[in-house]
C-alpha positions, 0 to 999 in steps of 0.5 A: 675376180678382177685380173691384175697385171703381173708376171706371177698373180692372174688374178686378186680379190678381196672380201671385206665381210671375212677379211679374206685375200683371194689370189689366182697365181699363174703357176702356183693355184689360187690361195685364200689368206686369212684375217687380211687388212683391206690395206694390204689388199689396196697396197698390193693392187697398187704395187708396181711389182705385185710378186715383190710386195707379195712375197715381203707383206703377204708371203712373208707375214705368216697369214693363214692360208689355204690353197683352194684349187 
């Protein structure tokens, strides 16, 4: 899972076979977010806030989730 720079996500990944977001947070756990475009996953990694564009396109875009660990 490649790390990423930011204040709030440790790490992020993306599986293109299930369309599935994987998110590593350094206070919150790791969530998989469903039925996720790979474009929101390329914005999201060049995003220069990575909490902001999370909490407007991710967060906020009612995907399903599942908090995994």
């Amino acid at each position: 899972m490649p790390a990423v720079i930011s204040t709030c996500l440790d790490n992020a990944d993306y599986n293109t076979g299930t369309s599935t977001l994987t998110l590593v947070f350094d206070k919150w756990g790791t969530f998989e977010f469903y039925s996720v475009a790979v474009a929101v996953y390329d914005a999201l990694i060049a995003a220069a806030s990575k909490g902001q564009y999370f909490n407007f396109n991710i967060r906020n875009a009612n995907y399903t989730y599942l908090r995994i660990a």
